[in-house]
VMD Tcl script that builds the backbone (N, CA, C; Angstrom):
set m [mol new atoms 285]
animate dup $m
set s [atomselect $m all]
$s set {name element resname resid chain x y z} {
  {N N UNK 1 A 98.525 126.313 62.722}
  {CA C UNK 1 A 98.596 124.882 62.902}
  {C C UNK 1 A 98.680 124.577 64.399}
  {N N UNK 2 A 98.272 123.474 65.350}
  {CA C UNK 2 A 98.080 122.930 66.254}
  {C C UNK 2 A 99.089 122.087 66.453}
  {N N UNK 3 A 99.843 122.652 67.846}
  {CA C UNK 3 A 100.529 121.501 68.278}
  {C C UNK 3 A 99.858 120.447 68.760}
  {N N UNK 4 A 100.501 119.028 68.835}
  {CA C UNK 4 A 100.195 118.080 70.024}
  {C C UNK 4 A 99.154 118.237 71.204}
  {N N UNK 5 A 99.985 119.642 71.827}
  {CA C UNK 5 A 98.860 119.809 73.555}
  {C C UNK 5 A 97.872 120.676 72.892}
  {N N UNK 6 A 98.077 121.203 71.720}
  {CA C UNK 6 A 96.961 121.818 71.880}
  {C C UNK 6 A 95.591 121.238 70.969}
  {N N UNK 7 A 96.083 120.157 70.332}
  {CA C UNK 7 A 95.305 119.526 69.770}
  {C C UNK 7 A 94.492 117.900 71.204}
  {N N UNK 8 A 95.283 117.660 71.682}
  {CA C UNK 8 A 95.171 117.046 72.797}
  {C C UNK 8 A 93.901 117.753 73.766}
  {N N UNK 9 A 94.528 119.269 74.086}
  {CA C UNK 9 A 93.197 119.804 74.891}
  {C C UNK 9 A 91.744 120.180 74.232}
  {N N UNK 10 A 92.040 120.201 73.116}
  {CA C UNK 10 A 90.757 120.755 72.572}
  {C C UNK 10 A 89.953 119.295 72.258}
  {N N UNK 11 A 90.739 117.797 72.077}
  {CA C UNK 11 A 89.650 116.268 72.221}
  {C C UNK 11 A 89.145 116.328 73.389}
  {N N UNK 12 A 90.272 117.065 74.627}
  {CA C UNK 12 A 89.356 116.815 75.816}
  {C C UNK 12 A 87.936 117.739 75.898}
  {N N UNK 13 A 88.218 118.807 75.475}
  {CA C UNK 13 A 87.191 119.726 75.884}
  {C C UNK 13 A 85.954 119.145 75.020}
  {N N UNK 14 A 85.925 118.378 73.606}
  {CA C UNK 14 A 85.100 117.888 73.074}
  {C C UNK 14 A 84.485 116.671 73.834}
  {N N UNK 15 A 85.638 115.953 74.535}
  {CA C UNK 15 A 84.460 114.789 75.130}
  {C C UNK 15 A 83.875 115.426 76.029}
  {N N UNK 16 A 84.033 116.303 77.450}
  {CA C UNK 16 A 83.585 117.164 78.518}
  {C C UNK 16 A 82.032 118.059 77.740}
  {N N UNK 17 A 82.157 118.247 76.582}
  {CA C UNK 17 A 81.151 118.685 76.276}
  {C C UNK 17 A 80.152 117.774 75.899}
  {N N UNK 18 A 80.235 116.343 75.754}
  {CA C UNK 18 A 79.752 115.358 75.157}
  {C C UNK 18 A 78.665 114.710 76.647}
  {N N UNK 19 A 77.702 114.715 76.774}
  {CA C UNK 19 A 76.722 113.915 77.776}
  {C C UNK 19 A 77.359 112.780 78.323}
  {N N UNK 20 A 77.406 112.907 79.655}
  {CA C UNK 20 A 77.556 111.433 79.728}
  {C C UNK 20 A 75.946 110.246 80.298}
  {N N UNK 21 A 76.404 109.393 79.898}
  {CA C UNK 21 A 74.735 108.406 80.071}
  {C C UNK 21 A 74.993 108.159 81.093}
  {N N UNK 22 A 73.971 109.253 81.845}
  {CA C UNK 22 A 73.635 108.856 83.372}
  {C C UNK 22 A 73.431 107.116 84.122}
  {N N UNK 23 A 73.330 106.639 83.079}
  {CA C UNK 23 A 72.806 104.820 83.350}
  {C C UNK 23 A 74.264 104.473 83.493}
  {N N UNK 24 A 75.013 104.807 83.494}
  {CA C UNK 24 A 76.813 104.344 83.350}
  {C C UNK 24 A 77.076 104.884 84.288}
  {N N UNK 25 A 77.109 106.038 85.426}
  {CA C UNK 25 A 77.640 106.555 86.353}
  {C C UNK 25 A 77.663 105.076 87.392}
  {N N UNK 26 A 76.521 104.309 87.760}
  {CA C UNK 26 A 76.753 103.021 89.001}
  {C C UNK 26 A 77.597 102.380 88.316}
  {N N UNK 27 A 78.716 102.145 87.379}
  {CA C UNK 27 A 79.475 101.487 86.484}
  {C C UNK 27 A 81.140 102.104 86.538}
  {N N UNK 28 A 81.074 103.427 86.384}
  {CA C UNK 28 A 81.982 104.072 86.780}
  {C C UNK 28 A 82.353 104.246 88.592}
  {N N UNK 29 A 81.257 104.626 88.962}
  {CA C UNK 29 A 81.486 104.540 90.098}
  {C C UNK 29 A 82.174 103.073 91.212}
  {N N UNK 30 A 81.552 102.326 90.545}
  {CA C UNK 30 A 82.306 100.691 91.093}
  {C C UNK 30 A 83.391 100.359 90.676}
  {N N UNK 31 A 83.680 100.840 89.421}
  {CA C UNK 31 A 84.717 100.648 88.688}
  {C C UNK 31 A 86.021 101.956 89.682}
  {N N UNK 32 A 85.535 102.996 89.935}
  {CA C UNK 32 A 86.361 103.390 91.026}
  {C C UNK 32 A 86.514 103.016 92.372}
  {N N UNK 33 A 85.729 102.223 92.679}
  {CA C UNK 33 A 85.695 102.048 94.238}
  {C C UNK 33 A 86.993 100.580 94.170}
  {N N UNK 34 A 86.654 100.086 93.455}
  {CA C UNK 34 A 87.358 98.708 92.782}
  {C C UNK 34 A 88.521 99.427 92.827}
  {N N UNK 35 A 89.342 99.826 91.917}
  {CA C UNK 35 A 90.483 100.929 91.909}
  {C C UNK 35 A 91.539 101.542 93.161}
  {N N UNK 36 A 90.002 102.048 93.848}
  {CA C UNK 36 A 90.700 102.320 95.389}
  {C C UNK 36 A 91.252 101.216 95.807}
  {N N UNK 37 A 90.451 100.267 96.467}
  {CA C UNK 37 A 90.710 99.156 96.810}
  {C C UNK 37 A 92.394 97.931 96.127}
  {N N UNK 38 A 92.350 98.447 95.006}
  {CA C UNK 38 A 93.091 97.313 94.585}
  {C C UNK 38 A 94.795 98.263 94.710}
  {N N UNK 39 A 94.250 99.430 94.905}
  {CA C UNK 39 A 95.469 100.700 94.971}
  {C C UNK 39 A 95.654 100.169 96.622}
  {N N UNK 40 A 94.596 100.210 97.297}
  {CA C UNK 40 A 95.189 99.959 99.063}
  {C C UNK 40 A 95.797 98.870 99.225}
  {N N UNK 41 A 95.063 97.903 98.891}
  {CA C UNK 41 A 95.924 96.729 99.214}
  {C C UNK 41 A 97.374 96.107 98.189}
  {N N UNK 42 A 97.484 96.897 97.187}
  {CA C UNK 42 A 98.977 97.021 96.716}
  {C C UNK 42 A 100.024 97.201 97.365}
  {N N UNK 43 A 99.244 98.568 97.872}
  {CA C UNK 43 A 100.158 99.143 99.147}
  {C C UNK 43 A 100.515 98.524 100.292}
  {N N UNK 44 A 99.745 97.545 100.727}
  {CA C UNK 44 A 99.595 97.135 101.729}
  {C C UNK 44 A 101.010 95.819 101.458}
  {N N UNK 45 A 100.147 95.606 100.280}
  {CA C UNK 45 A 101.317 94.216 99.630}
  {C C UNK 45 A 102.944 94.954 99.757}
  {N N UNK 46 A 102.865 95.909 99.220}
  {CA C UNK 46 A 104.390 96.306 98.946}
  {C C UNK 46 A 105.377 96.332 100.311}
  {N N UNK 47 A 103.952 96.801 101.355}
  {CA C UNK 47 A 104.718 97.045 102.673}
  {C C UNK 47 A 105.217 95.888 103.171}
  {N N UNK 48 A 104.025 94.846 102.908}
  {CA C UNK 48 A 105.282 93.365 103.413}
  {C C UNK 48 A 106.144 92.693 102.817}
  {N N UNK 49 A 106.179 93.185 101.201}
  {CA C UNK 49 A 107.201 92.748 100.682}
  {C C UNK 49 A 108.563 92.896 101.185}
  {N N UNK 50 A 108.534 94.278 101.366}
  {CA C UNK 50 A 109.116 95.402 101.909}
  {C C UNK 50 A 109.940 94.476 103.104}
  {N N UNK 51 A 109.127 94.486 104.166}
  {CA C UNK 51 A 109.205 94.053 105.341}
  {C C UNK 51 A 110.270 92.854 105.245}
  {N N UNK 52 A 109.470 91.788 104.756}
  {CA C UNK 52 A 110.324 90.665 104.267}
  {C C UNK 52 A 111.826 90.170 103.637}
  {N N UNK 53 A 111.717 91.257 102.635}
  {CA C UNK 53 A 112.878 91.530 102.054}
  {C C UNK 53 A 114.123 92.057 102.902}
  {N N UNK 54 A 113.431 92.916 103.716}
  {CA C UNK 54 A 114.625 93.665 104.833}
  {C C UNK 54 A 114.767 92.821 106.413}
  {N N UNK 55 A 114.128 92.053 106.493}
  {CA C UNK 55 A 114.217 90.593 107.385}
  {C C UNK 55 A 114.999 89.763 107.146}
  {N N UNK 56 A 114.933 89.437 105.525}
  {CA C UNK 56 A 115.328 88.267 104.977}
  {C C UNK 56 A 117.444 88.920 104.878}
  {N N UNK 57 A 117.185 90.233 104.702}
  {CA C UNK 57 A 118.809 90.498 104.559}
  {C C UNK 57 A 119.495 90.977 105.737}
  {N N UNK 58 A 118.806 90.908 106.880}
  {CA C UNK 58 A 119.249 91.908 107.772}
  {C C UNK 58 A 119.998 90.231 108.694}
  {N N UNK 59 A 121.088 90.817 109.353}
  {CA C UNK 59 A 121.973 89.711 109.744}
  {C C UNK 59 A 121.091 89.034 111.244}
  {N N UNK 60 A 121.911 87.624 111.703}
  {CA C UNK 60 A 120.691 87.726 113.163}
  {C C UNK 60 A 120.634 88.250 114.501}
  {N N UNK 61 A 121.625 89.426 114.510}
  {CA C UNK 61 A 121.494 90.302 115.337}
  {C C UNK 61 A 120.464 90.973 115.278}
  {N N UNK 62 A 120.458 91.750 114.396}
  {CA C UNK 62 A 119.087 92.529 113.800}
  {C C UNK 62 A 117.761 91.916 113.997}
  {N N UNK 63 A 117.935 90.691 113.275}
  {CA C UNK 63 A 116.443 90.064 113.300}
  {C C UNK 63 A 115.456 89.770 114.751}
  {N N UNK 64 A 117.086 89.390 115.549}
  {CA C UNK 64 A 116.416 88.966 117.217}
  {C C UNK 64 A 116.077 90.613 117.627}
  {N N UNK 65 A 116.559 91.617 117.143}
  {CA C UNK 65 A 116.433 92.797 117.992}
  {C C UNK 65 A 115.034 93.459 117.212}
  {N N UNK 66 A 114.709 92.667 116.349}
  {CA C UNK 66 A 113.667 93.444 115.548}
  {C C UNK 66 A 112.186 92.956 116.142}
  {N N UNK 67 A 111.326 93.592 116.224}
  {CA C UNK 67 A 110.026 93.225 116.760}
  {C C UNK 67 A 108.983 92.735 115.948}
  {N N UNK 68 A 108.442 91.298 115.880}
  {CA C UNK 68 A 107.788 91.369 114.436}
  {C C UNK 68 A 106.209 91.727 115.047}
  {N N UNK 69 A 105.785 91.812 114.067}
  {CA C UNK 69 A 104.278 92.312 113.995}
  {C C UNK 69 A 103.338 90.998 115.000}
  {N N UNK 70 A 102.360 91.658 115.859}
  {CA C UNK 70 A 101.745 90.371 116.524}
  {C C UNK 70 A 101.222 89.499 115.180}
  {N N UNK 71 A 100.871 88.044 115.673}
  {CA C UNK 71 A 100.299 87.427 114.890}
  {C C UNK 71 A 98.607 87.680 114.477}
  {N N UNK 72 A 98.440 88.060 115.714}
  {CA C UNK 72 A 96.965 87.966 115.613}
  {C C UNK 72 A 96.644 89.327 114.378}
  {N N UNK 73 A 97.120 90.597 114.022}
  {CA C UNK 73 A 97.379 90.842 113.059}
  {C C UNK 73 A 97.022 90.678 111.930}
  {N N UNK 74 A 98.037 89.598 111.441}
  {CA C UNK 74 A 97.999 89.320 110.161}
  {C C UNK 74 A 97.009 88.368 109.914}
  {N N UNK 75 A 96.509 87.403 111.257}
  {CA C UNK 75 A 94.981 86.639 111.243}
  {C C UNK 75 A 93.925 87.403 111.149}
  {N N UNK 76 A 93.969 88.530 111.444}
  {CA C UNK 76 A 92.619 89.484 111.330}
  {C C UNK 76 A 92.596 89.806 109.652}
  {N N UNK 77 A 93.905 90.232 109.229}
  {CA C UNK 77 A 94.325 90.151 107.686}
  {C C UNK 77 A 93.252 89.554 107.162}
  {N N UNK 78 A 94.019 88.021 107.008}
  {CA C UNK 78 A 93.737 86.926 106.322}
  {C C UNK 78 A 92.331 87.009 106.573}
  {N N UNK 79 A 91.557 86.656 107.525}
  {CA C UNK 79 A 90.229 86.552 108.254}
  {C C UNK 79 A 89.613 87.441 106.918}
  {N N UNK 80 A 89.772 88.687 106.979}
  {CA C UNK 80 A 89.112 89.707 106.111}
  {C C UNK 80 A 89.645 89.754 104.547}
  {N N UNK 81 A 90.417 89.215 104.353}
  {CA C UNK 81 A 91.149 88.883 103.212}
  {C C UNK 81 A 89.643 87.172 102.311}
  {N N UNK 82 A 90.050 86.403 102.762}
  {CA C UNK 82 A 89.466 85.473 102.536}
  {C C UNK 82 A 88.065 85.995 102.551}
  {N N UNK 83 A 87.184 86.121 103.636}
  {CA C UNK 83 A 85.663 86.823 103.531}
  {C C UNK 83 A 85.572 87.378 102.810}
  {N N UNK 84 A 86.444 88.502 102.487}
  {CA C UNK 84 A 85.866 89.513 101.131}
  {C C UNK 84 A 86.032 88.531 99.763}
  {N N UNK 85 A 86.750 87.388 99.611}
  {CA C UNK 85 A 87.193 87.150 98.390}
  {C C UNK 85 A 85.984 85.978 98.076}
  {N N UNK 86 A 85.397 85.883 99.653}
  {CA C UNK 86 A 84.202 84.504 99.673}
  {C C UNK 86 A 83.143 85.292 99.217}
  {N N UNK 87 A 82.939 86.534 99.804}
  {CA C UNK 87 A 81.752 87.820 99.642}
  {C C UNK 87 A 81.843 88.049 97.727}
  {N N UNK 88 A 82.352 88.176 97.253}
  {CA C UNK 88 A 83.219 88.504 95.911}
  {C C UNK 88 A 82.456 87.645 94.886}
  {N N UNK 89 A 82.411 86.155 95.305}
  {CA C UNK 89 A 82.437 84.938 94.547}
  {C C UNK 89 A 80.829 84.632 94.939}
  {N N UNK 90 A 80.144 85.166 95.706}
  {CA C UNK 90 A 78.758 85.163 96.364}
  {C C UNK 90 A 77.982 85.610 95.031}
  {N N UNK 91 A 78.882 87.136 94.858}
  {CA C UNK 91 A 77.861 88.528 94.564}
  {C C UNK 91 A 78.022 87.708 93.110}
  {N N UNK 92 A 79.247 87.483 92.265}
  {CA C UNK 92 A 79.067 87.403 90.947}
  {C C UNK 92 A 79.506 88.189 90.208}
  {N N UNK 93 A 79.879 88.252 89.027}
  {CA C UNK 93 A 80.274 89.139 87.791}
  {C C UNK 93 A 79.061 90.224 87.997}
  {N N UNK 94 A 79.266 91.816 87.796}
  {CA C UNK 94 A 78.034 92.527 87.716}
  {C C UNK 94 A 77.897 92.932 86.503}
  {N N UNK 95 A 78.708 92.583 85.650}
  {CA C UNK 95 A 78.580 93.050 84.420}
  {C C UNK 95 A 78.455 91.513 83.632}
}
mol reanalyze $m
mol bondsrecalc $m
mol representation Tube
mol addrep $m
């Protein structure tokens, strides 16, 4: 009788043996690039949450001694933030 993992590895080895439709790889592939992307700028999000949060508690000694990020920065951000989301709404649903 088959445990769990070993019933588990042997569905995988059945789909791996299974073709995949080459016409679906530009589908998968966007569908990962998408992925990356929404993984970076999570990150990116978390870091200013981050940031914020430890601004927002830190007393105002701290805050005057703390260096914040130039502005121009977070305008280059936004700048590329907005364009891609204008670029986005251009291209359309691809599916």
């Amino acid at each position: 009788m088959f445990d769990d993992n070993e019933e588990d590895l042997e569905d995988d080895d059945l789909e791996e043996d299974r073709e995949y439709p080459e016409e679906l790889l530009p589908v998968v592939e966007l569908s990962d690039a998408i992925f990356d992307l929404i993984e970076k700028l999570e990150k990116v999000q978390e870091k200013l949450e981050k940031y914020e949060q430890e601004y927002l508690e830190a007393d105002s000694e701290v805050r005057q001694s703390s260096e914040l990020p130039h502005r121009e920065v977070f305008e280059r951000w936004e700048d590329f933030i907005y364009s891609t989301v204008a670029e986005l709404d251009n291209l359309g649903e691809p599916v």
